[in-house]
C-alpha positions as CSV (number, residue, x, y, z in Angstrom):
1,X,23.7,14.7,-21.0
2,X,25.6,12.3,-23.1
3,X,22.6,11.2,-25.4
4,X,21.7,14.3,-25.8
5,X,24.9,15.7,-27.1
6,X,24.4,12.6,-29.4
7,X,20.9,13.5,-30.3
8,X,22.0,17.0,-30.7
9,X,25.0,16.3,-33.6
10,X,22.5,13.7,-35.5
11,X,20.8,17.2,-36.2
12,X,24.0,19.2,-37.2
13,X,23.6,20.5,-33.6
14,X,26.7,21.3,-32.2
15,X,28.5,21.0,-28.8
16,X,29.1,25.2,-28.1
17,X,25.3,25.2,-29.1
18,X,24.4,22.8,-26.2
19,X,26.4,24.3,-23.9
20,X,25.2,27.5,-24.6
21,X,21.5,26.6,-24.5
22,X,21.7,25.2,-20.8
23,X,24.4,27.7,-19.8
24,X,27.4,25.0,-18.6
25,X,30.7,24.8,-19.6
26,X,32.4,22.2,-21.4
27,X,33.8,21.0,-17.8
28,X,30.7,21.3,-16.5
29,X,29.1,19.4,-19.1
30,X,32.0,16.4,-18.2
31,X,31.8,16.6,-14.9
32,X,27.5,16.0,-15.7
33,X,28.2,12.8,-17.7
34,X,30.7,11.7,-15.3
35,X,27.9,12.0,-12.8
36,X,25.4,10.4,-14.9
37,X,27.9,7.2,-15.8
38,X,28.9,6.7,-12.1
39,X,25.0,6.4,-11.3
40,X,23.9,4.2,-14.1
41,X,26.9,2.1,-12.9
42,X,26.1,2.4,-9.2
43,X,22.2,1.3,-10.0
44,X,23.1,-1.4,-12.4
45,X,25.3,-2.8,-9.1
46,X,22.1,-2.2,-6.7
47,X,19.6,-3.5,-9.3
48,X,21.5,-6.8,-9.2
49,X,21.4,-6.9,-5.2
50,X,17.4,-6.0,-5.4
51,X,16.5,-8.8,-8.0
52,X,18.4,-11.3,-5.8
53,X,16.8,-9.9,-2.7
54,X,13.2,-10.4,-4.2
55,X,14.2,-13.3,-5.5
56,X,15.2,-15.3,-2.5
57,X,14.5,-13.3,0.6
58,X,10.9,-10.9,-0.2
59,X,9.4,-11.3,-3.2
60,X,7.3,-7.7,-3.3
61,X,10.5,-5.8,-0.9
62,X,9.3,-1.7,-0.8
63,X,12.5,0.3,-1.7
64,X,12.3,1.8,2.3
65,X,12.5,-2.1,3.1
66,X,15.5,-2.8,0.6
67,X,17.1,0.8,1.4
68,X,17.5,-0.5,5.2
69,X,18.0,-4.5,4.7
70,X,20.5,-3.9,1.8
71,X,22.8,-1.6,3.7
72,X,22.2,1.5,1.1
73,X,22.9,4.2,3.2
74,X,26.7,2.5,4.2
75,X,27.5,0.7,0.7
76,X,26.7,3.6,-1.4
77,X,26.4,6.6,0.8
78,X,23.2,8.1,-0.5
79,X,19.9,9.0,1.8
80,X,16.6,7.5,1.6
81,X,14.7,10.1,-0.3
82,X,17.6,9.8,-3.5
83,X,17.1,6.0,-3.2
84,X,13.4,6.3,-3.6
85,X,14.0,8.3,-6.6
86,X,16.4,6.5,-8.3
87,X,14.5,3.4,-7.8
88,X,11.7,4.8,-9.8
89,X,13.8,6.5,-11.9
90,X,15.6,3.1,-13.1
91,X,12.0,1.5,-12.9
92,X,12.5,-1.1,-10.1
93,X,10.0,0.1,-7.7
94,X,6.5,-2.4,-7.3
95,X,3.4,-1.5,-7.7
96,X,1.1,-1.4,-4.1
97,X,-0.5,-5.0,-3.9
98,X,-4.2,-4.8,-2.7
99,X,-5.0,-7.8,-0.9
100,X,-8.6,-9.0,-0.4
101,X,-9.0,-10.5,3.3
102,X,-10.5,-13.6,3.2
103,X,-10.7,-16.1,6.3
104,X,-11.6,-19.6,6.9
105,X,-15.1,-20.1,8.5
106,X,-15.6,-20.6,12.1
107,X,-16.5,-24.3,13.4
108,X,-19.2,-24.5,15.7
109,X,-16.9,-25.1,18.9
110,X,-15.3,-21.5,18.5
111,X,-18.7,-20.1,19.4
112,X,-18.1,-21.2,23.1
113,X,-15.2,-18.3,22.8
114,X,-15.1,-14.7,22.8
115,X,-12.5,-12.3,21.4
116,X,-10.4,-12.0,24.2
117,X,-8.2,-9.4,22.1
118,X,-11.3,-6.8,22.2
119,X,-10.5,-6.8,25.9
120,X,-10.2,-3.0,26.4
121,X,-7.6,-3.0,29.4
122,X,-5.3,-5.6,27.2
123,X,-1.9,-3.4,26.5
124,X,1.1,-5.8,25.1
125,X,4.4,-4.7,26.7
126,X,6.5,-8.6,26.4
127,X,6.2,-11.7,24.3
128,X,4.0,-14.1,25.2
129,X,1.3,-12.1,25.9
130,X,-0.6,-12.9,22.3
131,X,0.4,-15.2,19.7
132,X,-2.3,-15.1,16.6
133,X,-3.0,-17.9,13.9
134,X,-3.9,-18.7,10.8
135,X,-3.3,-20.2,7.2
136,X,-2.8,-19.3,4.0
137,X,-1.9,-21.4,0.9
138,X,0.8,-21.5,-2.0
139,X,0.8,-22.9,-5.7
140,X,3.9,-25.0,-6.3
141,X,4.1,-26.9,-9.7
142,X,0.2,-26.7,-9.8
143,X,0.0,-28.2,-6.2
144,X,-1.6,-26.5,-3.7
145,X,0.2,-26.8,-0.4
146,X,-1.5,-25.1,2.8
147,X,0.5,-23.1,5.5
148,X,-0.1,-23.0,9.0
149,X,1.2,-19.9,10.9
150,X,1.8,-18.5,14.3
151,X,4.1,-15.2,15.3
152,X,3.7,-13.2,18.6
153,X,1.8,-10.0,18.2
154,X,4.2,-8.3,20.4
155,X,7.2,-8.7,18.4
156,X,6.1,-9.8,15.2
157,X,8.2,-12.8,15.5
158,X,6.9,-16.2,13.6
159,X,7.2,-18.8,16.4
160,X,5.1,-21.1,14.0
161,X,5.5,-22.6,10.7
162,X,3.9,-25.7,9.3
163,X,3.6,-26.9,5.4
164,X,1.4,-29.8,4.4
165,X,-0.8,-30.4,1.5
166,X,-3.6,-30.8,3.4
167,X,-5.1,-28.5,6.0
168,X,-6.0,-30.8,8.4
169,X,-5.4,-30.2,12.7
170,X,-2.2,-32.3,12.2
171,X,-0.9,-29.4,10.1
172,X,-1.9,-26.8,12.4
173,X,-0.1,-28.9,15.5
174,X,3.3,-29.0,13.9
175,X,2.7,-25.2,13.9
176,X,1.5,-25.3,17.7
177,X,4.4,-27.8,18.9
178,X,6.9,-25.6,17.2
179,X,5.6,-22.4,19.7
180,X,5.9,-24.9,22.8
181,X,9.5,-25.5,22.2
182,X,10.7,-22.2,20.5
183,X,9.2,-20.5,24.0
184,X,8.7,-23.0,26.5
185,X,5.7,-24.3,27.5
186,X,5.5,-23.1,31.2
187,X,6.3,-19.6,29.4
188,X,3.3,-19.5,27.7
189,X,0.7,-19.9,30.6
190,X,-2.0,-17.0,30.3
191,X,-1.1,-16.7,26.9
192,X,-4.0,-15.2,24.4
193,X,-3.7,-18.1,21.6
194,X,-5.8,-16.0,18.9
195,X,-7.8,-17.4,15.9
196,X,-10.6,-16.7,13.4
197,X,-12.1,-20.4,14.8
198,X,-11.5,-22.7,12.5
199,X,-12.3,-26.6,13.0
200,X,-8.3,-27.3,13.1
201,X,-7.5,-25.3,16.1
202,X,-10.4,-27.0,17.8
203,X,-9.7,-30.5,17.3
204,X,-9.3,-32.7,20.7
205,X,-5.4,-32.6,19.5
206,X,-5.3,-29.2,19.3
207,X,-7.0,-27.9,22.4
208,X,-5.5,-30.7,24.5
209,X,-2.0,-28.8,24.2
210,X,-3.8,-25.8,24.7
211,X,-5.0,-26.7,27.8
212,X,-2.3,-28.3,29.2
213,X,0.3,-25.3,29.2
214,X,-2.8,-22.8,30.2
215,X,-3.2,-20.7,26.8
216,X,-5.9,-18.9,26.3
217,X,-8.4,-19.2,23.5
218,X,-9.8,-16.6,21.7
219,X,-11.8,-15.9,18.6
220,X,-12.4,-13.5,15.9
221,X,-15.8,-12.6,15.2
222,X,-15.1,-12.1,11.4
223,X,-12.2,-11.4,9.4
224,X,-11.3,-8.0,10.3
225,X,-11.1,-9.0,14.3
226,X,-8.4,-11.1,12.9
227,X,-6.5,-8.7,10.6
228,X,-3.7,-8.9,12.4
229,X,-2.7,-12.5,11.2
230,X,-4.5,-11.7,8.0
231,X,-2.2,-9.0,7.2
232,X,1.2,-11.0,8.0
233,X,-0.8,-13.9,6.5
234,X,-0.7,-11.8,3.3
235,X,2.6,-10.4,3.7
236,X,3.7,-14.5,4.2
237,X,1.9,-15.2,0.9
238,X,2.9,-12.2,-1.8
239,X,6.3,-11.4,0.0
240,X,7.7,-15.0,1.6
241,X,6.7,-18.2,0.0
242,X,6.7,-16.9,-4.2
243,X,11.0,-17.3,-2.8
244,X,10.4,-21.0,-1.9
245,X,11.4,-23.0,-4.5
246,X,9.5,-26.0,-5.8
247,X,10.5,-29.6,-4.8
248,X,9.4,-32.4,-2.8
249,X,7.8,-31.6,0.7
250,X,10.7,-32.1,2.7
251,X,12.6,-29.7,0.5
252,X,9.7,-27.0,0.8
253,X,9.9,-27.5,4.5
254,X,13.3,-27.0,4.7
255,X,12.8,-24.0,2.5
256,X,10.0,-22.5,4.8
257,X,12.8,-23.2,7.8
258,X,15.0,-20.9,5.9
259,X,12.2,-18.2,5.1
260,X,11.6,-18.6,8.5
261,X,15.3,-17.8,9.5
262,X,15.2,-14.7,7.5
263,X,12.2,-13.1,8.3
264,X,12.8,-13.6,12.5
265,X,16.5,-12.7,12.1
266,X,17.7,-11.1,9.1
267,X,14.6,-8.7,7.8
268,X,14.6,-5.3,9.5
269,X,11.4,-3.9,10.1
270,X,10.1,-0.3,10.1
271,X,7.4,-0.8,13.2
272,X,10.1,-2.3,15.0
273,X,12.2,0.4,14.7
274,X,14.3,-1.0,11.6
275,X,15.2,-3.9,14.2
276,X,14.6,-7.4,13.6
277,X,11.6,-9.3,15.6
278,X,14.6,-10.7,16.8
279,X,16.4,-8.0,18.1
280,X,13.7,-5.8,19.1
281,X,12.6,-9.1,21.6
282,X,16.4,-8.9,23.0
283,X,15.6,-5.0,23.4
284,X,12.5,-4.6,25.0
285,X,13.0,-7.4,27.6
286,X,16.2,-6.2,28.5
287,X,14.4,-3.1,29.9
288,X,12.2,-2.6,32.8
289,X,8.6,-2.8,32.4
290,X,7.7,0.5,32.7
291,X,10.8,1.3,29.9
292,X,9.2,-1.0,27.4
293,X,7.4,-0.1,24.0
294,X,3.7,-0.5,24.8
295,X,1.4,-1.6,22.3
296,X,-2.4,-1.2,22.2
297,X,-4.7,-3.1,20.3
298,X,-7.6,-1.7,17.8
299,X,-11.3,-2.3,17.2
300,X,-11.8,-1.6,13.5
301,X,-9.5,1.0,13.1
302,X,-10.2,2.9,16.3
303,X,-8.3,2.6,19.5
304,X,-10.1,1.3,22.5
């Protein structure tokens, strides 16, 4: 309303005539640019809190994300629909990223497994149950540095992280060593350890700690019996690492530790019920079995 009372008198256009035209009142037409200032100073405050939240915490943060890890609804009292539109409104909404899924390629080992997940009577109601892997890569000061990633299907929780320049089975044990003491090795007995087979997860290493707390090894027939750990491989790549900072490895490590913090404890999630992975773990296993959120796995899209 306020530029275009000043638009309006650039033309010899007067205020009467403007208020006339959209049928306010001179109040009315305060009160409006009272309205309109309080906004553009509200969204300048919230546009500060999003940069900083993309730039350290998610990268590529939905406004639903920020609306519920930034506290809208309590520090400035307006409902989800009105923050969609104002973050479109004051251009700060992303664009959808489409991702092409690409995976590693099997080693000839994997062959000797199935996919275990494809199991029609498998139904994930605790941690534990299914923990999937894979890696991705980041570009740091034109360096390449590979990531080696585990999280429990159940909860989404990362219980892995591992950061190397090379992508070798070392790499994918610090990953491995990090589940065994984040759950417990004797925790972990029966539990599906899911990849799309390749060579690192199947080094003598590797499958000796795999054998010796009783996982289970499974493997993806292509990349789409996989897609869970593609997709949170993705979301690790566009949304997590582009906030690590450059540096020397064990600055990005310590970096990844804190990306790691944030995601497990800080970052609300909508298919967790805008909980946690955290929380929703502290939830769900302080219920009864039969009170739990059950979980059912997919075959290309369609339930088994």
């Amino acid at each position: 309303m306020k530029k275009m009372l000043s638009r309006a008198s650039q033309f010899g256009i007067s205020k009467k005539q403007v208020y006339d035209y959209f049928g306010i009142t001179r109040q009315g037409a305060t009160k409006r640019i009272q309205r309109e200032l309080a906004e553009q100073e509200m969204m300048g405050e919230i546009e500060l809190e999003v940069k900083k939240y993309r730039q350290n915490k998610d990268y590529l943060a939905g406004s639903r994300s920020l609306y519920m890890n930034l506290d809208i609804k309590q520090n400035y009292h307006i409902g989800i629909t009105k923050f969609e539109q104002l973050m479109s409104k004051y251009h700060l909404t992303i664009a959808p990223l489409r991702i092409r899924i690409v995976t590693t390629k099997s080693c000839l080992q994997s062959w000797n497994y199935r996919n275990l997940l494809l199991e029609p009577e498998l139904m994930l109601n605790a941690v534990n149950q299914v923990v999937v892997g894979d890696l991705t890569y980041v570009w740091i000061k034109n360096e390449r540095y590979y990531v080696f990633n585990l999280m429990d299907l159940y909860s989404g929780f990362w219980v892995g992280l591992s950061i190397g320049k090379r992508m070798r089975a070392e790499e994918a044990l610090v990953a491995l060593n990090s589940l065994i003491e984040l759950r417990g090795g004797a925790n972990l007995k029966g539990c599906i350890h899911h990849t799309d087979g390749g060579r690192q997860y199947f080094s003598e290493k590797y499958m000796a700690v795999i054998n010796r707390w009783g996982l289970k090894t499974s493997v993806a027939g292509n990349a789409l019996e996989n897609g869970f750990a593609e997709q949170r491989n993705s979301f690790l790549k566009h949304h997590i690492l582009p906030t690590i900072k450059s540096g020397s490895i064990k600055w990005l490590k310590a970096e990844l530790k804190r990306s790691l913090q944030f995601y497990n404890y800080e970052r609300k999630q909508k298919t967790l019920g805008w909980r946690t992975p955290a929380e929703f773990e502290k939830l769900m296993m302080s219920l009864p079995k039969e009170e739990r959120l059950q979980k059912k796995l997919y075959k290309f899209g369609k339930k088994k």
